[in-house]
N, C-alpha and C positions, 0 to 999 in steps of 0.2 A: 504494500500500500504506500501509496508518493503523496503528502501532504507538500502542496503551492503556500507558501507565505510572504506576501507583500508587504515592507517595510518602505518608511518615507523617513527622511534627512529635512528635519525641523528645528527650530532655535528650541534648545534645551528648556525643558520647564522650571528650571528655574533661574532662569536668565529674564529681565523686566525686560520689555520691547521698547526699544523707541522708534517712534515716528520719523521717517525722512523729513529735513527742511523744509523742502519744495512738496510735501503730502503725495507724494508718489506710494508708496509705501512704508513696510517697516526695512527699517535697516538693520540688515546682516552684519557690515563691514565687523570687522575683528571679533565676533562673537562665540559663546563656547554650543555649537551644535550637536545636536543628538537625535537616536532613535526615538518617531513617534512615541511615546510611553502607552500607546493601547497597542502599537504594533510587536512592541519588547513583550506586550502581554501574550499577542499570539505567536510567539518563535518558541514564549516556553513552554504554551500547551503541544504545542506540534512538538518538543523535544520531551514532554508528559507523555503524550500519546506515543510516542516512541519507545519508551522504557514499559508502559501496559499496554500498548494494543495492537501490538505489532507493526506499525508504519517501520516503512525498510528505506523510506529517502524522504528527507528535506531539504527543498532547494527556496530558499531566497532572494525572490527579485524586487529590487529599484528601478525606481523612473526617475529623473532627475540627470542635475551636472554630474563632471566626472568625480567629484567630492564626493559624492553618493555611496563609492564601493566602502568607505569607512564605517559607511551605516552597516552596509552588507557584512564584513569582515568583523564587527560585531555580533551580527547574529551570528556568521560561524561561530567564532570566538566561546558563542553560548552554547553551541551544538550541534548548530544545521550542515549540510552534507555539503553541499554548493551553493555557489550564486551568478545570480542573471541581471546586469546592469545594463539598463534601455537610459541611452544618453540622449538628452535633447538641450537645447540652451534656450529654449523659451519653455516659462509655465506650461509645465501640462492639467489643464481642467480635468475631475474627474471624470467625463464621461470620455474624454483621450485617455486614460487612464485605466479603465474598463476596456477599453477594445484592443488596447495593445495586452493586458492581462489574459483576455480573452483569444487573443491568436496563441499567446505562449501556453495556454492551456490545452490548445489545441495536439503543438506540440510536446507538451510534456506528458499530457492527462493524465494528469493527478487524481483520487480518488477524492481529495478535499483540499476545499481550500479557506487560510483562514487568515481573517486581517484583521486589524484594528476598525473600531467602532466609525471613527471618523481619527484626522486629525487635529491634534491643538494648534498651527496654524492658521487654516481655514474654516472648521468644524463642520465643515457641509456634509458629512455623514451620508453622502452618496454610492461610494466606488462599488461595494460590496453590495446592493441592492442593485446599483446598473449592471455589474458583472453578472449577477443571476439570472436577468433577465434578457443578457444580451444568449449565452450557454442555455438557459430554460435549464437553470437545476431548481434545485427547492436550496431554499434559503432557512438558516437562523441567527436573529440579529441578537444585538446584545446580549450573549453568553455567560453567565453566570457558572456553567456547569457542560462539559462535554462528555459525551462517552460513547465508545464504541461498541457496537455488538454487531460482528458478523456484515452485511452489507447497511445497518440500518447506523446513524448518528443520532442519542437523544442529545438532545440541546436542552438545558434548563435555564431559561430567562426570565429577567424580574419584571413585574406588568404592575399598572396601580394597585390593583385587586390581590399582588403577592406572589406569585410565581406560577411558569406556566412552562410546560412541558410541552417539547413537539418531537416526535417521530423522524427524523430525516431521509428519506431514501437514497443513500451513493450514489453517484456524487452529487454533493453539496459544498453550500456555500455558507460558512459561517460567520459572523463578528463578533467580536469579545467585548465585553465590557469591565469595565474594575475588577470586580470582585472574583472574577475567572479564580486567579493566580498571583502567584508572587513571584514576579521574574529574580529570578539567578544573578548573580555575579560572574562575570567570566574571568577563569583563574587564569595565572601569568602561564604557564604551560599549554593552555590551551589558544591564549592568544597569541601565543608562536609558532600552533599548530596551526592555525587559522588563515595564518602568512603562503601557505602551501594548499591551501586547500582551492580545485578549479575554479575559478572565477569567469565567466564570458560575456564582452562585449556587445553588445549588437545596439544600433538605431532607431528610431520609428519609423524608417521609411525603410527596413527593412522588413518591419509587419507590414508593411504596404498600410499606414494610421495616417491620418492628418491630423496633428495636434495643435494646428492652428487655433491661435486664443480666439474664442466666443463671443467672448466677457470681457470690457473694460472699465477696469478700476478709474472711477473719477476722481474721487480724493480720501484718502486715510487722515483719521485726524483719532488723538486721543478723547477717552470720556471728560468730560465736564468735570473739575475737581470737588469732591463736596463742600459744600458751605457750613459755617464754625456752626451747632447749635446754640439751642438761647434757654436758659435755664429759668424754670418757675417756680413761683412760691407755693403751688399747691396746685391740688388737685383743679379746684374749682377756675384758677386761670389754666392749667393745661387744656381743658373740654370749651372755653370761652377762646382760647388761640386756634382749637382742631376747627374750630364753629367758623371764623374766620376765616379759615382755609379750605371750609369746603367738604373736611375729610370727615367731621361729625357733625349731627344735625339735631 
């Protein structure tokens, strides 16, 4: 069984953003980047499901510059067998994103595949819902819980109402959410093994994809900073200032 996992090269969680000058964007220059942290969630279920359920290969693909393989050479670092770096030098939109996933699945056919929920750069929480439907697998999103049994994947997801269980038929398409797992550290042995392990190249216009941007950003700008509060003598002026504003009546 070959489990697919797609990782993306994000400014680190806990690095602040700042805004470009000119509101073009956020700016990268000199910053400490890292693995999506939902996508580090699903390299270590696919290296879980490795050790209980028999998966015999995980391979690791990026979309992104050639700074990308760092991300990739991470997940080795953690586990995974290989990786597959698709270089482009423009954004690619997640539905460019899906369709290059989607030819490499073609060639690899994986029996699953699993990614992060969305990313903390963008949060559009699209890829893995476009990829299912571009392939027609069955899908489960925000994964709390995987397991294998034979050709089926239960997925256990958390829903308002408290948790919900679904049946997956092979191949599928999964996303993690938090509470999956607790990603690994990769030990210094293993990230020297990692240095050796295949890595391969290829383009988007070697899926034959057009990742031409869709979407243009008009201007990034940070939030509003909050305003200082204003302290009361009491109850009876806090409901007499809510009254004021509208928010009590």
């Amino acid at each position: 069984m070959k489990v697919l996992v797609p990782v993306k090269r994000v400014l680190d969680y806990n690095v602040k953003p700042r805004v470009k000058a000119d509101g073009t964007g956020v700016d990268l220059a000199n910053v400490k980047m890292s693995m999506n942290p939902f996508d580090e969630i699903a390299v270590e279920e696919a290296i879980r499901l490795k050790d209980r359920a028999g998966v015999t290969e995980i391979v690791v693909v990026s979309i992104g510059e050639q700074k990308a393989q760092e991300t990739i050479r991470t997940a080795l670092a953690m586990g995974a067998d290989r990786g597959i770096l698709v270089t482009s030098d423009t954004k690619v939109e997640p539905l460019g994103v899906a369709k290059i996933l989607a030819k490499i699945v073609e060639e690899e056919q994986p029996q699953l595949v699993i990614l992060g929920k969305q990313a903390i750069d963008d949060d559009n929480n699209q890829t893995g819902q476009m990829l299912a439907g571009l392939l027609g697998w069955a899908q489960g999103t925000f994964a709390s819980k995987v397991e294998i049994a034979g050709e089926t994947a239960k997925v256990t997801r958390e829903v308002d109402g408290g948790l919900e269980t679904d049946d997956l038929k092979l191949p599928a398409i999964v996303t993690t959410d938090l509470r999956l797992n607790e990603p690994r550290y990769a030990s210094l042995p293993n990230i020297m093994k990692a240095k050796s392990k295949p890595l391969a190249q290829k383009t988007a216009a070697d899926f034959g994809v057009d990742v031409t941007p869709r979407l243009t950003t008009l201007k990034v700008a940070e939030p509003n900073k909050r305003s200082a509060g204003v302290k009361v003598a009491d109850v009876d002026e806090l409901v007499m200032k809510l009254k004021a504003m509208g928010v009590a009546k």
